[in-house]
FIMI-456443 format. One record per residue (C-alpha): residue number from 1; residue in three letters; x, y, z. Coordinates in steps of 0.2 Angstrom, whole numbers, padded with zeros to 4 digits, always signed. Each point is the difference from the previous one (the first is absolute). Example, Ala and Ser with C-alpha at 12.3 -4.5 7.8 and 13.67 -1.06 7.14 Angstrom:
<atoms>
<1 'ALA' <+0062 -0022 +0039>>
<2 'SER' <+0006 +0017 -0003>>
</atoms>
This chain:
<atoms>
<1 'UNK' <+0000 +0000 +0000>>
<2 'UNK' <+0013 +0014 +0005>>
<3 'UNK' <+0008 -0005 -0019>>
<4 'UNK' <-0016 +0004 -0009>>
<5 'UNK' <-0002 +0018 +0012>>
<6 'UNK' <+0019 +0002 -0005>>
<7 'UNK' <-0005 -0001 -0017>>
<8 'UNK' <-0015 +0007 +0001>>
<9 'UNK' <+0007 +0018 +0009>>
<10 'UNK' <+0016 +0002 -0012>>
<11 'UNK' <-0015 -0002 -0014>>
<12 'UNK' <-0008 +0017 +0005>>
<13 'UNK' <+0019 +0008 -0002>>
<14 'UNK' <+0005 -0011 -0014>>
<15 'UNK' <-0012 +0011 -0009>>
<16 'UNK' <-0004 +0020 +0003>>
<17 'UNK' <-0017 -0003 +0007>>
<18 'UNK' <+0007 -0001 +0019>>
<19 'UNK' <+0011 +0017 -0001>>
<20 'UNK' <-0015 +0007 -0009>>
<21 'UNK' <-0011 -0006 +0013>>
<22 'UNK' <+0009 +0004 +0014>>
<23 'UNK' <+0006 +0020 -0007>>
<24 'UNK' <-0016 +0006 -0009>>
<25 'UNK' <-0008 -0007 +0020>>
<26 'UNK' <+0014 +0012 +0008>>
<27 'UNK' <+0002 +0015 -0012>>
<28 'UNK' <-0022 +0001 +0000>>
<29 'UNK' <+0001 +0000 +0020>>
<30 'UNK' <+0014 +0012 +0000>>
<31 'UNK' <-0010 +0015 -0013>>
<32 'UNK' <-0016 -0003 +0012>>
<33 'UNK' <+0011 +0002 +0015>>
<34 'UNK' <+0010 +0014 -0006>>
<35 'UNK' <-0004 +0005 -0015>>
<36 'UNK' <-0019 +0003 -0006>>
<37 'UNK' <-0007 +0013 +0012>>
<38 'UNK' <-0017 -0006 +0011>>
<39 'UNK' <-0002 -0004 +0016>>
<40 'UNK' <+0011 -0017 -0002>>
<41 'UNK' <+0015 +0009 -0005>>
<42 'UNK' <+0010 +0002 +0016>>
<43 'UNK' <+0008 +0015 +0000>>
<44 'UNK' <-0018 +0006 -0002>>
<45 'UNK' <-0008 -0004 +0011>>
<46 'UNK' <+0012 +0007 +0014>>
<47 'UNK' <+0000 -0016 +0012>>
<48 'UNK' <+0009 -0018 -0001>>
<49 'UNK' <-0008 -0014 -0004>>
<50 'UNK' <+0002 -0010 -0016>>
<51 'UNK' <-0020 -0003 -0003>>
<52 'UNK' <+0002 +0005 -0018>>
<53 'UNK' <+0010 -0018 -0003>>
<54 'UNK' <-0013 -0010 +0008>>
<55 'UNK' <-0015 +0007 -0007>>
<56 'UNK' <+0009 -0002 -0018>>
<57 'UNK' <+0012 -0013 +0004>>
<58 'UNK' <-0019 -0015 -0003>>
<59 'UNK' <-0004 +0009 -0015>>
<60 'UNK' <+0017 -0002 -0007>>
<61 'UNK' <+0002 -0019 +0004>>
<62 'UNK' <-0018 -0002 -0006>>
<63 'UNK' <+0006 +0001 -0017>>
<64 'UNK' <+0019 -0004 +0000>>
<65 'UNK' <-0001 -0017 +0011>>
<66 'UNK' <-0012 -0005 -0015>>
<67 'UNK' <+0013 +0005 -0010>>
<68 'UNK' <+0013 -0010 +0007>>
<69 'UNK' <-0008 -0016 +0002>>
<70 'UNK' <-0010 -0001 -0015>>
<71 'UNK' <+0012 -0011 -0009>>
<72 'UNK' <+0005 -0012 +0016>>
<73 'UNK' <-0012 -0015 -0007>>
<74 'UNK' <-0007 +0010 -0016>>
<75 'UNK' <+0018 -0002 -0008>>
<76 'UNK' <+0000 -0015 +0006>>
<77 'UNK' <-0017 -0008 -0008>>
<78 'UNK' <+0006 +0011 -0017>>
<79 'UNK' <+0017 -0006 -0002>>
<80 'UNK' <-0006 -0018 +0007>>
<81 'UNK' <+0014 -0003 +0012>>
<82 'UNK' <-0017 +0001 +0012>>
<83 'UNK' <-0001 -0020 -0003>>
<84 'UNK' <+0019 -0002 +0003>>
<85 'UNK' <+0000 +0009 +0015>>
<86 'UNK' <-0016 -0011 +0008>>
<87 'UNK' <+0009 -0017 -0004>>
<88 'UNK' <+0015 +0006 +0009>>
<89 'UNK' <+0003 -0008 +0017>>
<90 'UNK' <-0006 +0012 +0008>>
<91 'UNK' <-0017 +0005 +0008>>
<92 'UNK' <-0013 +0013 -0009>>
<93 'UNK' <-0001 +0007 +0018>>
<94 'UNK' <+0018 +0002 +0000>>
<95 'UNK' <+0000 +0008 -0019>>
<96 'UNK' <-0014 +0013 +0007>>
<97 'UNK' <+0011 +0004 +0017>>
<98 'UNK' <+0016 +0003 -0009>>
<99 'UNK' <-0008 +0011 -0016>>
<100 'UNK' <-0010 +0010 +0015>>
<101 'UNK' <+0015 +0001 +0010>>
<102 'UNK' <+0008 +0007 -0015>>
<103 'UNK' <-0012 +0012 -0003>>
<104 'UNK' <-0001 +0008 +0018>>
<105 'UNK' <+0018 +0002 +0003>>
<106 'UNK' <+0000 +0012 -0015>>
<107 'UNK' <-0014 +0011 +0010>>
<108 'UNK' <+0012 -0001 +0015>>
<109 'UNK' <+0013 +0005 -0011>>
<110 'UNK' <-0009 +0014 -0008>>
<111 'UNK' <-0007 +0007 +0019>>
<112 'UNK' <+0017 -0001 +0010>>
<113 'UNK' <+0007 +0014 -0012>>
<114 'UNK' <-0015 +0012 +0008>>
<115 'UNK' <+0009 -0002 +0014>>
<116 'UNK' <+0007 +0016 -0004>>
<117 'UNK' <-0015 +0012 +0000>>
<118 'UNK' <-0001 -0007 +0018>>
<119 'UNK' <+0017 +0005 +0004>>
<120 'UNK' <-0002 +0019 -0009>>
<121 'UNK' <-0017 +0003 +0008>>
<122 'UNK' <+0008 -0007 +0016>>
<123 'UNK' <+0013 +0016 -0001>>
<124 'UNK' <-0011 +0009 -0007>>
<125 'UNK' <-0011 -0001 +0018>>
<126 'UNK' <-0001 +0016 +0010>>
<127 'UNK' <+0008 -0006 +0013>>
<128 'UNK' <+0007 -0013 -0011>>
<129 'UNK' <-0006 -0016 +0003>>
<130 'UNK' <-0018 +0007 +0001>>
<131 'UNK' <-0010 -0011 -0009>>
<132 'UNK' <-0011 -0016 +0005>>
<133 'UNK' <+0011 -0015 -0001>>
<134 'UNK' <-0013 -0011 +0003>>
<135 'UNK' <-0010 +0005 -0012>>
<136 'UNK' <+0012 +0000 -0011>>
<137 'UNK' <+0005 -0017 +0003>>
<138 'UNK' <-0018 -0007 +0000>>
<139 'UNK' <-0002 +0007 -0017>>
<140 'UNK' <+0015 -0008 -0006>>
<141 'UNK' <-0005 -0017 +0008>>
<142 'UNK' <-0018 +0003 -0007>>
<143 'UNK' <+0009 +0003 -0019>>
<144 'UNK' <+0011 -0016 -0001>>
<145 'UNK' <-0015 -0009 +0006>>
<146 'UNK' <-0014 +0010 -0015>>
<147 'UNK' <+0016 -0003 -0011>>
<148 'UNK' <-0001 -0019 +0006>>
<149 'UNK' <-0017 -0003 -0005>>
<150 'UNK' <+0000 +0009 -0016>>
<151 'UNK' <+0016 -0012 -0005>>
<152 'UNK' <-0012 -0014 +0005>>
<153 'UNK' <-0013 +0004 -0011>>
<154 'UNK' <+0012 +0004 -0013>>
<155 'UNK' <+0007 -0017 -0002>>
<156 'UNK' <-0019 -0007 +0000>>
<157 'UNK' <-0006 +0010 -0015>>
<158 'UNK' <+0020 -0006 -0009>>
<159 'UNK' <-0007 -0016 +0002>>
<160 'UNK' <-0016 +0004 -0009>>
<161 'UNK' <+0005 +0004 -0017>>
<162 'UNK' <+0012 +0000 -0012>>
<163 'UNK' <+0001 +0017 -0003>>
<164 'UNK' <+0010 +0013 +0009>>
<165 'UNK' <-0013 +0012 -0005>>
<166 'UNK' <-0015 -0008 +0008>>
<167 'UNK' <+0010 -0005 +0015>>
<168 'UNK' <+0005 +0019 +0003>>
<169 'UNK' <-0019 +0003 -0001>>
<170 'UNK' <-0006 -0012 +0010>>
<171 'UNK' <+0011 +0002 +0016>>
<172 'UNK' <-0002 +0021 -0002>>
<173 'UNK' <-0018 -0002 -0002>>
<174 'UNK' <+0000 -0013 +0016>>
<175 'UNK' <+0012 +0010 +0010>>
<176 'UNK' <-0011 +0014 -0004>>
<177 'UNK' <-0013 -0007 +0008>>
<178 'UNK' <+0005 -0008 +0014>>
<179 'UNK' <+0008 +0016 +0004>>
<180 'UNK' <-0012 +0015 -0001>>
<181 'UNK' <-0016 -0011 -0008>>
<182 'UNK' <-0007 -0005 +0019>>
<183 'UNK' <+0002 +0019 +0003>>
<184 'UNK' <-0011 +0003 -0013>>
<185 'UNK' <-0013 -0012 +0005>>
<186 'UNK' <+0001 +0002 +0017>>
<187 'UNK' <-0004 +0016 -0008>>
<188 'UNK' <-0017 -0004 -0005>>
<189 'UNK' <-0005 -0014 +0015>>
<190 'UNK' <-0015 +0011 +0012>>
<191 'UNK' <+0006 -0003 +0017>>
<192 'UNK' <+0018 +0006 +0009>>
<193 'UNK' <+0003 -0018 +0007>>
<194 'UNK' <-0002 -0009 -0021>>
<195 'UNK' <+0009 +0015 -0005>>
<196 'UNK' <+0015 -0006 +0014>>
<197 'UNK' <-0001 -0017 -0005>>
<198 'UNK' <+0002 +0002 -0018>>
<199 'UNK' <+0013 +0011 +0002>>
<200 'UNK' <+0009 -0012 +0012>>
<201 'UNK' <+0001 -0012 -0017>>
<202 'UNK' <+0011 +0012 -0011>>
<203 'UNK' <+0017 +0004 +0003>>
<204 'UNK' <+0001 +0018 +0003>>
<205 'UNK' <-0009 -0001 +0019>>
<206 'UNK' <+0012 -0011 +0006>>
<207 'UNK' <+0016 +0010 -0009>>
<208 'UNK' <-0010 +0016 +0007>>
<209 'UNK' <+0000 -0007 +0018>>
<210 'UNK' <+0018 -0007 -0001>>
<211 'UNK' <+0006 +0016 -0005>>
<212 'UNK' <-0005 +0009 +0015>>
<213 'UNK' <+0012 -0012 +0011>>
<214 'UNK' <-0007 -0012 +0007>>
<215 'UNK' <+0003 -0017 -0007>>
<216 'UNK' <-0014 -0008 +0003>>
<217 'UNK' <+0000 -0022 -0001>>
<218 'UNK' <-0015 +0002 -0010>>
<219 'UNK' <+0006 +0011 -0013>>
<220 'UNK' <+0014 -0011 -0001>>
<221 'UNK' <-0012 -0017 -0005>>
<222 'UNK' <-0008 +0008 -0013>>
<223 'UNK' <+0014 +0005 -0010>>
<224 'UNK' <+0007 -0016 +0005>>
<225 'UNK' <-0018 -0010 -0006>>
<226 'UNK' <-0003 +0009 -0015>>
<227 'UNK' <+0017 -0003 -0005>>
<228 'UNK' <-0001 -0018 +0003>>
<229 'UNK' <-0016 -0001 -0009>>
<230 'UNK' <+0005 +0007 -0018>>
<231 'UNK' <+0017 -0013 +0001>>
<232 'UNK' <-0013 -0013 +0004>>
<233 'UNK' <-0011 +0005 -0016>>
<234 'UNK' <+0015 +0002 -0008>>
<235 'UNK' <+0006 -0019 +0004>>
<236 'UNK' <-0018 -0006 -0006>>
<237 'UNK' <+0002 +0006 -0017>>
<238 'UNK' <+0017 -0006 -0003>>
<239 'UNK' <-0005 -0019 +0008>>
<240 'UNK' <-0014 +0002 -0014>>
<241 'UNK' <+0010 +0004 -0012>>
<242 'UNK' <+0011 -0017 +0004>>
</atoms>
């Protein structure tokens, strides 16, 4: 298994798609940071805290973790080294670790470079240091985890289809969804406790809550169950396919 993730993660820098992943995710967060005026930008808005990266930062990975992992099984099935690969002796659950694996240190990799804005907005502090760590932390905690997920879902749409295309689609469309579409529905449900609940489904309440702080266990679980759910869907398909 830790061969294939090998293989797997030099793939994403074997080809530009990785470096273009990873700067056009920095240089974006760095204009709305600094850059583009708003009430984002920090110089703007005249106190520390980095909560223009973590309102942009899930838009961002919506659309670039689709990007990235469109071609993890889609490439596969096209090139049809897909039927090599599940004769190998290794298990499909251990194909679907490594390529998710893969796939979620090149988020890490693209979020420990921000690192940075924390350290300037840091200084930056009056008296320096003011800023809320926890917060801060929380959100970063809260990201990885959002960024988790979206790989997840990622890898399952790869595994639909054959296209690149569609596969992009269909993980933006889901990550969409399953991001700010219980928002909206929650949106639309009569009473505050349905609206609460429907919510509680999507992603952002539980990035929202983990970005004030607290970690809380059950924030925690469903990142960790939704995650698990889209590799499991994802194995179902490919054990189909055998």
């Amino acid at each position: 298994m830790l061969t294939l993730l090998k293989k797997e993660y030099n793939n994403f820098f074997a080809s530009p798609m990785g470096y273009i992943v990873i700067g056009v995710f920095l240089v974006l967060t760095a204009l709305f940071l600094w850059i583009f005026p708003g009430e984002y930008n920090v110089l703007d808005a005249g106190y520390a805290n980095l909560d223009g990266l973590f309102y942009f930062a899930p838009w961002l990975y919506l659309f670039l973790v689709p990007a990235v992992t469109m071609r993890l099984f889609a490439e596969e099935r096209k090139t049809g080294t897909i039927e090599l690969l599940l004769t190998h002796p290794i298990t499909t659950t251990n194909i679907i670790i490594s390529k998710y694996l893969a796939g979620v240190l090149l988020v890490l990799f693209s979020l420990i470079p921000t690192l940075i804005y924390f350290l300037s907005v840091w200084l930056l502090g009056d008296p320096m240091g003011n800023i809320d760590t926890g917060g801060t932390w929380g959100s970063y905690i809260g990201l990885f985890f959002l960024a988790a997920v979206y790989v997840s879902i990622g890898l399952f749409s790869s595994s639909l289809t054959d296209n690149q295309i569609i596969s992009f689609i269909v993980a933006a469309v889901l990550c969409f969804f399953i991001y700010a579409g219980f928002d909206i529905i929650s949106g639309l449900a009569s009473s505050g406790s349905s609206q609460s609940m429907i919510a509680s489904l999507g992603i952002n309440a539980h990035y929202e809550s983990m970005s004030r702080g607290v970690i809380d266990s059950r924030d925690i679980v469903y990142f960790v169950v939704v995650t698990i759910l889209f590799l499991f869907f994802t194995k179902e398909v490919l054990d189909r396919k055998k």
